[in-house]
N, C-alpha and C positions, 0 to 999 in steps of 0.2 A: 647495384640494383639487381643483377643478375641474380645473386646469392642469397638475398632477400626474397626475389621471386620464387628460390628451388626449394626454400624452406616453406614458403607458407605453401605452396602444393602439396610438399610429404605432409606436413602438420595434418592441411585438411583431409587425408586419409586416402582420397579418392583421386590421386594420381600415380600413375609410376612415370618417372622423368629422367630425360635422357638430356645430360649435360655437353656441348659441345663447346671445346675452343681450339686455338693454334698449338699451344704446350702439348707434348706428346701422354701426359698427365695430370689429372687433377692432384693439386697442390693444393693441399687443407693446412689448415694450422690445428694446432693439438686441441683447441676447444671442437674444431668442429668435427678431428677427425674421431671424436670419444662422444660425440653428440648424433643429435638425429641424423645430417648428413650422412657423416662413416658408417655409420648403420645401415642407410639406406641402400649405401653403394656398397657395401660388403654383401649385403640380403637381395641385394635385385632391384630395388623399387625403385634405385635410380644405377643409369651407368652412363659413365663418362666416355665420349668420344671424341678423337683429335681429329679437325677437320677446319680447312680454311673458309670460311662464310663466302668468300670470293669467286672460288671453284667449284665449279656447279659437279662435275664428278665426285669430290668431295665431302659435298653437300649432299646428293643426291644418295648416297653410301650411308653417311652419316643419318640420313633419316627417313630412313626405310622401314615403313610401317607405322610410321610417323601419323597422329592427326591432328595434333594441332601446334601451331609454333609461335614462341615469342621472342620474337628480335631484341636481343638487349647487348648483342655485342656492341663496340664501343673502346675508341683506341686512349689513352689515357687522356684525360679533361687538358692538363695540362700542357698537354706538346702540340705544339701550334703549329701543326704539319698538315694546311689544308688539304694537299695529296691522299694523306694517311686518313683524315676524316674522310673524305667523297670516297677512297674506296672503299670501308669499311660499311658504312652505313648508305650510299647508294646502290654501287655493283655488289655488296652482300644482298645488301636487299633485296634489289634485282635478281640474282640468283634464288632468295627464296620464294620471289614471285614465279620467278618459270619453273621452278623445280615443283608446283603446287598443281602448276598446267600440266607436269607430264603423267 
Protein backbone atom coordinates (compact mmCIF):
# COMPACT_ATOMS: atom_id res chain seq x y z
CA UNK A 1 0.00 0.00 0.00
CA UNK A 2 2.86 2.13 1.13
CA UNK A 3 4.36 2.20 -2.44
CA UNK A 4 1.04 2.73 -4.22
CA UNK A 5 0.60 5.70 -1.83
CA UNK A 6 4.28 7.40 -2.84
CA UNK A 7 3.50 6.93 -6.39
CA UNK A 8 0.17 8.61 -6.74
CA UNK A 9 1.74 11.70 -4.69
CA UNK A 10 4.78 12.21 -7.09
CA UNK A 11 2.25 11.32 -10.08
CA UNK A 12 -0.07 14.21 -8.65
CA UNK A 13 2.89 16.74 -9.03
CA UNK A 14 2.12 18.50 -5.95
CA UNK A 15 4.05 16.74 -3.26
CA UNK A 16 7.60 16.05 -2.32
CA UNK A 17 7.71 12.79 -0.13
CA UNK A 18 9.77 11.49 2.43
CA UNK A 19 9.76 7.75 2.60
CA UNK A 20 10.58 6.11 5.91
CA UNK A 21 11.26 2.49 7.11
CA UNK A 22 13.59 0.01 9.40
CA UNK A 23 16.08 -1.05 6.16
CA UNK A 24 18.99 1.34 6.25
CA UNK A 25 17.95 1.72 2.42
CA UNK A 26 15.35 2.07 0.08
CA UNK A 27 15.31 -1.31 -1.86
CA UNK A 28 13.57 -0.67 -5.49
CA UNK A 29 13.34 -3.18 -8.02
CA UNK A 30 14.66 -2.29 -11.46
CA UNK A 31 11.05 -1.17 -12.69
CA UNK A 32 10.84 1.32 -10.31
CA UNK A 33 14.29 2.10 -9.83
CA UNK A 34 14.27 3.45 -13.88
CA UNK A 35 10.69 4.88 -13.21
CA UNK A 36 9.13 7.81 -11.53
CA UNK A 37 10.29 6.69 -8.06
CA UNK A 38 14.17 6.58 -8.90
CA UNK A 39 13.71 9.83 -10.44
CA UNK A 40 12.03 11.19 -7.76
CA UNK A 41 14.64 10.10 -5.13
CA UNK A 42 17.71 10.74 -7.30
CA UNK A 43 15.97 14.68 -8.01
CA UNK A 44 14.79 15.50 -4.35
CA UNK A 45 11.06 15.22 -4.67
CA UNK A 46 11.21 12.20 -2.56
CA UNK A 47 13.99 10.89 0.16
CA UNK A 48 14.14 8.04 1.92
CA UNK A 49 14.83 7.86 5.65
CA UNK A 50 15.72 4.81 8.11
CA UNK A 51 13.89 5.10 11.10
CA UNK A 52 11.95 2.79 13.45
CA UNK A 53 8.10 4.07 13.65
CA UNK A 54 8.47 2.70 17.38
CA UNK A 55 11.12 5.39 18.66
CA UNK A 56 10.03 8.51 19.06
CA UNK A 57 13.76 10.00 18.63
CA UNK A 58 13.83 8.36 15.60
CA UNK A 59 10.65 9.46 14.47
CA UNK A 60 11.00 12.71 15.61
CA UNK A 61 14.53 13.10 13.31
CA UNK A 62 12.97 11.27 10.76
CA UNK A 63 10.27 14.03 10.28
CA UNK A 64 11.33 17.19 10.72
CA UNK A 65 9.70 19.71 8.93
CA UNK A 66 7.34 17.20 8.18
CA UNK A 67 3.33 18.38 7.54
CA UNK A 68 1.63 15.82 6.95
CA UNK A 69 1.80 12.01 7.68
CA UNK A 70 0.46 8.67 6.43
CA UNK A 71 0.75 5.60 8.58
CA UNK A 72 1.08 2.71 6.42
CA UNK A 73 3.68 0.83 8.11
CA UNK A 74 2.78 -2.57 8.69
CA UNK A 75 4.72 -6.06 9.58
CA UNK A 76 4.13 -8.60 6.94
CA UNK A 77 0.16 -9.95 6.70
CA UNK A 78 1.40 -13.19 6.98
CA UNK A 79 3.39 -13.71 10.29
CA UNK A 80 1.09 -14.21 12.94
CA UNK A 81 3.18 -12.54 15.58
CA UNK A 82 0.45 -10.46 17.50
CA UNK A 83 3.59 -8.84 19.46
CA UNK A 84 5.03 -7.79 16.23
CA UNK A 85 1.53 -6.33 15.01
CA UNK A 86 0.60 -4.17 18.40
CA UNK A 87 3.90 -2.72 18.27
CA UNK A 88 3.92 -1.75 14.90
CA UNK A 89 0.78 -0.29 14.37
CA UNK A 90 -0.15 0.75 18.09
CA UNK A 91 3.23 2.17 19.75
CA UNK A 92 4.17 3.36 16.16
CA UNK A 93 1.16 5.06 15.97
CA UNK A 94 1.40 6.35 19.23
CA UNK A 95 4.72 7.78 18.63
CA UNK A 96 3.25 9.59 15.66
CA UNK A 97 0.63 10.91 17.79
CA UNK A 98 2.91 12.55 20.28
CA UNK A 99 5.55 13.48 18.01
CA UNK A 100 2.49 15.78 16.19
CA UNK A 101 2.02 17.37 19.92
CA UNK A 102 5.68 18.38 20.24
Amino acid sequence: MARHLVMALLSSGGWRVRITDVGPDATLEPYENDGLLGAALRDGRAIYVSADVCKLDQLTKALEGVDTVFHTAAPDPTNNDFQLHNKINVEGKYSEVIFTLL
